[in-house]
C-alpha positions as CSV (number, residue, x, y, z in Angstrom):
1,X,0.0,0.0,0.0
2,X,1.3,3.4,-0.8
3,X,0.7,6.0,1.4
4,X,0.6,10.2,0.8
5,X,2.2,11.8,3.9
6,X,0.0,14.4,4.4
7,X,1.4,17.9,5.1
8,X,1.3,18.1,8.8
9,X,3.6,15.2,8.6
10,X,7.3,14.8,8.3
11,X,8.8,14.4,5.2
12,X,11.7,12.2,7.2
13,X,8.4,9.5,7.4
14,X,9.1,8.4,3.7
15,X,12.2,6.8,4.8
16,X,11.6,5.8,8.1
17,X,8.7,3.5,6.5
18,X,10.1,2.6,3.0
19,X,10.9,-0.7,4.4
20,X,7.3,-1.6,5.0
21,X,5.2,1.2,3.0
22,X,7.8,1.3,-0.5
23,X,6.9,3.9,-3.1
24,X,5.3,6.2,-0.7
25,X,5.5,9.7,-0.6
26,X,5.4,13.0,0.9
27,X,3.2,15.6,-0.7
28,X,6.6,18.5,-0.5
29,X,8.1,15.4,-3.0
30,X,5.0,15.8,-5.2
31,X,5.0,19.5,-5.5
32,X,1.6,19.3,-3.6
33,X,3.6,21.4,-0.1
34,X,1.2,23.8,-0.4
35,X,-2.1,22.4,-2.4
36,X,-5.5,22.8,-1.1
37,X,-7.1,19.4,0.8
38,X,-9.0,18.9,-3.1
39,X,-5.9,18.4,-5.1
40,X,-4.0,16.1,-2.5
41,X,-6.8,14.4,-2.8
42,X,-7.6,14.5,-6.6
43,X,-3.7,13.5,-6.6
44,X,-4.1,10.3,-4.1
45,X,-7.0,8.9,-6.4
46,X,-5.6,9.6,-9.4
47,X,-2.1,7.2,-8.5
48,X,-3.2,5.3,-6.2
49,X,-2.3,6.6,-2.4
50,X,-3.8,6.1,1.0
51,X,-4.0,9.5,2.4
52,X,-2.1,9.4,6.3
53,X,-2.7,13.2,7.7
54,X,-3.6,14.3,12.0
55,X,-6.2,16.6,10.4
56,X,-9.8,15.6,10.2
57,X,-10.7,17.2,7.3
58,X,-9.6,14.1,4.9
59,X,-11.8,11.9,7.1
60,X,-14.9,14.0,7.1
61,X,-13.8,14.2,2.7
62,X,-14.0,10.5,2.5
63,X,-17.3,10.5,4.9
64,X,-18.8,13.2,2.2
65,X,-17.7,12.2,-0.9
66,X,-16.1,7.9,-0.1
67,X,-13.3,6.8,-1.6
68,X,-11.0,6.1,-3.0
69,X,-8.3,7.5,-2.0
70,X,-8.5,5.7,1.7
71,X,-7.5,7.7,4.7
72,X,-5.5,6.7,7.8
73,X,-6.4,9.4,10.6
74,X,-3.5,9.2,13.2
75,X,-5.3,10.7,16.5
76,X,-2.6,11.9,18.4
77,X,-1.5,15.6,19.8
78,X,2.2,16.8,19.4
79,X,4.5,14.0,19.3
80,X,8.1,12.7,17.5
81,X,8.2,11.5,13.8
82,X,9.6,8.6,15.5
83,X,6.1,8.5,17.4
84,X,4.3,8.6,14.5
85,X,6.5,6.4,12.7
86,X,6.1,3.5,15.4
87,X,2.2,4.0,15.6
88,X,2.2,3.3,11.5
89,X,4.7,0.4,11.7
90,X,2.9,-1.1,14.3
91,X,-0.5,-1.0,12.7
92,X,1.0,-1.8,9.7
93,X,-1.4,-4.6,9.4
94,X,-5.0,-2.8,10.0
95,X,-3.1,-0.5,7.4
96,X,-3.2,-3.2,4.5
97,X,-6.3,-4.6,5.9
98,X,-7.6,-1.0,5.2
99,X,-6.5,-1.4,1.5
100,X,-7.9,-4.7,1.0
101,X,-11.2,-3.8,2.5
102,X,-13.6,-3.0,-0.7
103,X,-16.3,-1.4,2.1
104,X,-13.7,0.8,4.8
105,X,-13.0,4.5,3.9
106,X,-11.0,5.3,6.9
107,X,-8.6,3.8,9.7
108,X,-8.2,6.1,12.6
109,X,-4.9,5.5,14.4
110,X,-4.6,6.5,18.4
C-alpha cells in the first residue's frame, strides 16, 4: 500500500517506512507542499495513495464524498516523527487490511 504523507507530517516519514510502505511519498516530494485538501486528494486517487494526515478534514472528505483514496487518521496531539512512525509500523497490518477492505474509507490510528 502506498501512502501520501500528508502535510502536517514529516517528510523524514518516507524513509523511516520505506521498508514496510515502499513507493510512498510525501506531498513536499510531489509538489503538492502547499495544495488545497482537493488536489492532494484529486492526486491520491488519481495514483493510487492512502491519504495518512492528524487533520480531520480528509476523514470528514471520505465520509462526504467515499473513496477512493482511503484515509489513515492518526489521533494523536504533538509527538516525535519517531512517534508517529512506530504508531504506523505497528499497525502496519490494519493499514493493509484497510486497502484490502472493498467497504472501509478510513482507519483512525490512536
Amino acid at each position: 500500500m502506498r501512502l501520501l504523507l500528508d502535510e502536517n507530517l514529516s517528510p523524514r516519514l518516507v524513509a523511516l517506512l520505506s521498508d514496510v510502505f515502499p513507493q510512498s511519498a510525501h506531498v513536499h516530494d510531489l509538489g503538492l507542499g502547499s495544495a488545497d485538501d482537493e488536489a492532494i486528494w484529486k492526486h491520491a486517487r488519481e495514483h493510487g495513495f492512502a491519504i495518512v494526515t492528524k487533520d480531520s478534514e480528509f476523514h470528514e472528505r471520505s465520509l462526504l464524498q467515499g473513496y477512493p483514496p482511503k484515509v489513515v487518521w492518526v489521533r494523536r496531539g504533538n509527538c516525535s516523527t519517531d512517534e508517529i512512525a512506530g504508531i504506523l509500523r505497528r499497525h502496519e497490518a490494519d493499514i493493509r487490511a484497510l486497502g484490502a477492505d472493498a467497504d472501509a474509507a478510513a482507519l483512525m490510528l490512536y
